[in-house]
N, C-alpha and C positions, 0 to 999 in steps of 0.2 A: 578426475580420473575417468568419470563415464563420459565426460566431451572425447577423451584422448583414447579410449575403449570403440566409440562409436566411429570415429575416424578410425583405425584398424580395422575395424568389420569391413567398412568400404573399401581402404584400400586393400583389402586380401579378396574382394568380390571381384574387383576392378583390375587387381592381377589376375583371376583364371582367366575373366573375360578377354584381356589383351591377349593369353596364350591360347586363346579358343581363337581370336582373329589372325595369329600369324600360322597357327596351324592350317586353318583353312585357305589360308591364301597361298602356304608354299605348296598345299596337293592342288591347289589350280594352276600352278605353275606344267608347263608340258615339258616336263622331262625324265628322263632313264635313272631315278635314285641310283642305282646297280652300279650303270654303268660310270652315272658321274663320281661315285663316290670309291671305286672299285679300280676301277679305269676297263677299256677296251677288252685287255686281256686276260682279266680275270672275271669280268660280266660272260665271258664265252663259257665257263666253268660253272655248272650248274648247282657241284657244290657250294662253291661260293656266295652264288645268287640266293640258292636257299638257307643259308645262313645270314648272311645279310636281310634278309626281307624275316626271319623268324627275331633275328637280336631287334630290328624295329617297327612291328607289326604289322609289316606290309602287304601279309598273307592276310590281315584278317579286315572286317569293316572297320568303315571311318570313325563310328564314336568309339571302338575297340583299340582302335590305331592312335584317338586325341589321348584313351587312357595311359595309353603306354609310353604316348610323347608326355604326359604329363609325370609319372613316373621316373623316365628318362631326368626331364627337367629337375626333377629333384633330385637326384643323384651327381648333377652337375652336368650332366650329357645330351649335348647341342648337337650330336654327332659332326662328323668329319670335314673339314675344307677340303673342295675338288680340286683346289688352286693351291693350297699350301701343303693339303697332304695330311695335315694336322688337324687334333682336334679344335672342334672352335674356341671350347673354354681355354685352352691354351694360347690360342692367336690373341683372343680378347686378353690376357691375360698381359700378353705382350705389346700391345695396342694402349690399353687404359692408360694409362700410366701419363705417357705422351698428352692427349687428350684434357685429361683431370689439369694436368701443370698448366697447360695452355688456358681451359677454363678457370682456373680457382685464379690465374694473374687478371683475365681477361673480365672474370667478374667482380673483382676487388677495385680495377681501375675507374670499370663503370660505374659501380656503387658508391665510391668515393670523391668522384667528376661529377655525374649526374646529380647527385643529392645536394654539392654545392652549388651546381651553375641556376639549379632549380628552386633553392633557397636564396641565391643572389637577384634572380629574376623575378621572384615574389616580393620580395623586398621592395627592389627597384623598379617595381611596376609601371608600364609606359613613360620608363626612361632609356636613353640611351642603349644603358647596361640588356637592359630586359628586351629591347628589340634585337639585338645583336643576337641574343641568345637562342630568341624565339626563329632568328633566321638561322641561326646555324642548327639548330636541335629539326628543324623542317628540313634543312638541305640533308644531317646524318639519317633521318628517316626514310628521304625520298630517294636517295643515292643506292644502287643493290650493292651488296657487299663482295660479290666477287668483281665489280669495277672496282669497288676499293682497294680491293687488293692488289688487282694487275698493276694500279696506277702507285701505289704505296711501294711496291715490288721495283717498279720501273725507277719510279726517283728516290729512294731510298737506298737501295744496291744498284743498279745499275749510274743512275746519274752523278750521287752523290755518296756512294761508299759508304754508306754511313755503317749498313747494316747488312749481315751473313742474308746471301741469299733464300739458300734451304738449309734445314734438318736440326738438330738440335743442338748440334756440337761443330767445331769445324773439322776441317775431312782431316780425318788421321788422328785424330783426337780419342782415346779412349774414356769412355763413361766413369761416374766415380762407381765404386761398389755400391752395388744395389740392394737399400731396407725400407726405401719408399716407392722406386720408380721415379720419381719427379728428379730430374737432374739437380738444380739447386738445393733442393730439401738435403740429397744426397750428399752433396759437396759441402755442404755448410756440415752436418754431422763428421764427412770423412777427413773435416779442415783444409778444406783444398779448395780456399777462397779464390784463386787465379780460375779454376773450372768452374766454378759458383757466376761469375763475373762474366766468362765467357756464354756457360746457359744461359743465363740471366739476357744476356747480349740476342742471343739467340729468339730469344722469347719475344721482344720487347713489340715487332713488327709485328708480328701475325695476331699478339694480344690484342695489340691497340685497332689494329683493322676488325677485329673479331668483337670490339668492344664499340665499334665507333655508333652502329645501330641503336649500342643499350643506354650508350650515354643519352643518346639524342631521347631515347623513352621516358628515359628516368627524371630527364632535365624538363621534359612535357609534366609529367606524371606528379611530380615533387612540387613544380610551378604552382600545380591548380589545387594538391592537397595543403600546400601552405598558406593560400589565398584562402581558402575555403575558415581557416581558424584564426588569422590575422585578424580578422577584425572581432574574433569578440570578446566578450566583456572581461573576462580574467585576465584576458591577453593586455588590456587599454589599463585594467586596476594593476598588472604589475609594472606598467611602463610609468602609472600616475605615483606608484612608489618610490619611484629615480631608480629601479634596478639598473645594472646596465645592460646597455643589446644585446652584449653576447650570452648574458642567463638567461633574456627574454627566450633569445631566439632557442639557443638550446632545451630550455627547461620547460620553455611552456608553449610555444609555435611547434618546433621540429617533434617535442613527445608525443602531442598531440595530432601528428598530421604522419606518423609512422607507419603507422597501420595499414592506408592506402598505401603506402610506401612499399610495404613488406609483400604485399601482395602480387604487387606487380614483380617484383626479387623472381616469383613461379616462371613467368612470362621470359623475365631476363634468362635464365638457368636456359628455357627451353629454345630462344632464341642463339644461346651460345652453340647448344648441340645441335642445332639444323645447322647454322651458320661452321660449322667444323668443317663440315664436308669438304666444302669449296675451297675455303681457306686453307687447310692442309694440303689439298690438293694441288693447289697453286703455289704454296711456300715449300711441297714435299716434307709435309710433318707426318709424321710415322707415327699417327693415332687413329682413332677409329675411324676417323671420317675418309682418312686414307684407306681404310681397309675394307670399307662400306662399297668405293668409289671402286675399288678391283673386285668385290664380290660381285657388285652390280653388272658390272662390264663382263664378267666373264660368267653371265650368270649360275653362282654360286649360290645355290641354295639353300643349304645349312648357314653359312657366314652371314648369308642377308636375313636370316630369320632370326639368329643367334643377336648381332648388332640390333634388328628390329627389335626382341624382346630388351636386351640389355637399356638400348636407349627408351623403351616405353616405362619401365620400372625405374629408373632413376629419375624419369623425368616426373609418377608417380610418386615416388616416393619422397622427392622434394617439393612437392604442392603438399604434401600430408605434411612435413616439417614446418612450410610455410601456415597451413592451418593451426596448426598446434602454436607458433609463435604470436600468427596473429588473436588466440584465444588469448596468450600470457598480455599481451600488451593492451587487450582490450577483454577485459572478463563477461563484458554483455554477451559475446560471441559464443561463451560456453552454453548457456542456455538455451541456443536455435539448434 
């Protein structure tokens, strides 16, 4: 309880500190709050102006103004998009959903590829198997991910049909009803396995591009953590017992080699949500990284601070989960 006490302290220090950086960075920004948030012809209306500048303390100083943004922030209020009109907790709202589906497939695929091709190449150490591996997990790393994409885009819809080019559904297609957001989740609850099928359809391209980086980390990262416990001595006594490989490997290599493993999971998560951006952008996924890519262009800035804190806390808040795991599975860790 106090390892899991002590990780909370920092992650609630490490949240104001993130809302103290994007606060200062959007009053460095040079523009008209008023008028972007207002529009033209009601920033002319002075009532207006001074209402707006007293609901978010833009009459008063800067640490006056972080108390009130912080305030704000707890009451759910990211104030307004210049671009949509709306408030931001509402666009994020509409946003997420998209995003989350895209990562939880896109990181299920990595974690389930990378951990095997990483365990098959430890095994198979300067064999065949493990140099193929070690060229492909170098060419997924060295490769930038929006070539991936273009080129995934190109022969996958374009040369070989295989796959919906944009958006999450096909055009005309209405969504199932909505109790998760995530269109599958949806369709499988609303039994509308034909729409399940065709999301699912939808997802499959922008996952696997969005995932092809973390394979290649995980397949590095798995490599050298199972190398590292393969040779020693519990591992040699339960192979001198005749167990067979597969309880070796699972019960006493892979338990043991998890923890580097888990750790790097922080890395993957945060690699999914930089890597959205592009990705969405190029497939026209209507999730954050779409919405990030119009706040930035049209500089937007409630949306870009709203997105920036959203994505700096989850990305916090899954490094504090990944801590808390990596303590369960290795108890020395509670101690430090």
């Amino acid at each position: 309880m106090r390892f899991v006490l002590r990780r909370l302290v920092a992650l609630v220090f490490l949240s104001i500190g993130i809302t103290a950086v994007a606060f200062v960075l959007t009053q460095l920004v040079p523009s008209n709050a008023a008028a972007t948030n207002l529009g033209e012809q009601a920033a002319g209306d002075p009532a207006a102006v001074k209402a707006f500048d007293q609901h978010y303390g833009l009459n008063h100083p800067l640490p006056v103004r972080y108390l009130i943004y912080l305030d704000h922030l707890v009451h759910g209020d990211l104030g307004q998009s210049s671009v949509t009109h709306d408030a931001v907790t509402h666009d994020l709202g509409q946003f997420i959903p998209a995003t989350a589906e895209l990562a939880l497939y896109s990181i299920l695929f990595a974690a389930i590829v990378g951990i095997v091709f990483g365990t098959i190449a430890a095994l198979r150490r300067n064999r065949p198997a493990d140099h193929a591996l070690r060229v492909l997990s170098l060419a997924g790393i060295s490769m930038p991910t929006f070539w991936i994409a273009l080129v995934a885009l190109y022969v996958g819809f374009y040369e070989l049909g295989w796959f919906p080019g944009a958006g999450r559904l096909n055009p005309g297609v209405n969504p199932p009803p909505s109790v998760t957001g995530l269109y599958t989740i949806d369709a499988l609850i609303a039994g509308e396995f034909g729409l399940f099928w065709q999301a699912l359809h939808s997802l499959i391209l922008p996952a696997l591009v969005l995932a092809a980086f973390n394979v290649s980390l995980l397949t590095r990262f798995t490599r050298s953590a199972v190398l590292e416990v393969i040779g020693n001595d519990y591992v040699r006594a339960a192979r001198a017992k005749g167990l067979p490989e597969r309880i070796v490997v699972v019960r006493y290599i892979l338990r043991a080699a998890l923890p580097s493993v888990v750790t790097v999971l922080g890395l993957v998560f945060a690699n999914v949500l930089t890597g959205a951006v592009l990705v969405e952008k190029i497939f026209s996924w209507p999730g954050i990284g779409q919405y990030a890519y119009e706040a930035a262009v049209n500089l937007d800035v409630p949306a870009i601070a709203g997105v920036s804190i959203f994505v700096a806390v989850v990305y916090v808040t899954i490094n504090f989960i990944v801590d808390v795991l990596y303590g369960v599975i290795d108890p020395r860790i509670r101690i430090t």
